[in-house]
N, C-alpha and C positions, 0 to 999 in steps of 0.2 A: 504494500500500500504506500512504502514512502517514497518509492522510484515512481509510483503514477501520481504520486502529487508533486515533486519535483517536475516531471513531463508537462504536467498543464500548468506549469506557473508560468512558464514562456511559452512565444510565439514566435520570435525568430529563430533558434535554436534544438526549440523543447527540452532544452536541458538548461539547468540555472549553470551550471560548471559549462558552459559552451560560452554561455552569454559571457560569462564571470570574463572566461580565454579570450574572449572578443573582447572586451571593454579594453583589458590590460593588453593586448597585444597592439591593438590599433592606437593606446597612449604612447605604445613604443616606436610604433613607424612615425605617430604626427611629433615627438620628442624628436627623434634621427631628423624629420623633414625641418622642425624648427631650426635645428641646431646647424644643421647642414644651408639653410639659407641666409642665418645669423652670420655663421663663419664665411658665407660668399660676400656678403655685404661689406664684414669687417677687413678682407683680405683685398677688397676690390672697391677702396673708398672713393674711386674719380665714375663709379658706371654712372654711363647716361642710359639713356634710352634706348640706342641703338644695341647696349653690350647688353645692356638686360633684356631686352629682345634676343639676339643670339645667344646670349644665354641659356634662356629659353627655349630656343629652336634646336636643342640639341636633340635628342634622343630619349638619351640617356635621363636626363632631368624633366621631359617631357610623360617617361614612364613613374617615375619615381613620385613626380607630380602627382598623378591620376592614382597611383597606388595608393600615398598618401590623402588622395579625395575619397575613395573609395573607404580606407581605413576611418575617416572620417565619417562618413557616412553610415558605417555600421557602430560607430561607436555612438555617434546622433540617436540611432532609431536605437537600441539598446536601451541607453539613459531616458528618453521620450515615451517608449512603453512603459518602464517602471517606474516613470510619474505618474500616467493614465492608467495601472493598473494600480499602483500606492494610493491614488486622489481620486480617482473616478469609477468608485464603486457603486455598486448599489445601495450597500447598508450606508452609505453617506448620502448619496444622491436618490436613494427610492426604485422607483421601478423605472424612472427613465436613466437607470447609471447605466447598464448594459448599453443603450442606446447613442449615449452621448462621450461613452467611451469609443464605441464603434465609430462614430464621427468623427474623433478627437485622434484616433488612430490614423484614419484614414486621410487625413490631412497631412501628417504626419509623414507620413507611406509619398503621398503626392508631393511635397513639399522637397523631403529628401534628394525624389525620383529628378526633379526639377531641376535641385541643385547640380544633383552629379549632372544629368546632361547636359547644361550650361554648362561647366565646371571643363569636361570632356571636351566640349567644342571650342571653349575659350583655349584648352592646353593643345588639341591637334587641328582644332579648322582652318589655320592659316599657318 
């Protein structure tokens, strides 16, 4: 009984020890992404706009980018569920918490989806 109530506590995972690996793994890519942009900035204090543009246009920092959005993303929807399943209960909210969780979710889900593909387009459309 305590594996099927762990299962239904999440919904990106089904597992709280998935989610838990996602949170912390994806603080450690956006940590590397921070730190790895902090250190370009500080090692390269004359970029204009053209060097931060080819900067950019590399590859290599173009993947690492979108990795980094992505880890972003699931670290987003992680924390954003377990507010709207922590706050947006029923026994708080009544009989319309199921519903206004679903809504609250689903925005959420949109929102995310949003970002990353801007996000995507902004690092490889041009």
């Amino acid at each position: 009984m305590g594996h099927d109530m762990v299962i239904n506590a999440t919904s990106l995972s089904r597992s709280g020890l998935s989610d838990w690996m996602i949170q912390r793994l994806s603080a450690v890519i956006l940590a590397a992404y921070t730190v790895f942009i902090l250190a370009t900035l500080a090692t390269n204090p004359e970029m204009d706009y053209d060097s931060w543009r080819d900067f950019f246009g590399k590859n290599s920092v173009r993947l690492f980018s979108v990795i980094s959005l992505l880890a972003l993303c699931g670290h987003a929807w992680v924390g954003m569920w377990t507010v709207g399943t922590d706050y947006l209960t029923g026994r708080q909210l009544g009989a319309k918490g199921a519903f206004i969780r679903r809504v609250y979710q689903s925005f959420c889900v949109l929102l995310i989806a949003v970002y990353l593909l801007w996000g995507i387009q902004i690092f490889w459309g041009s």
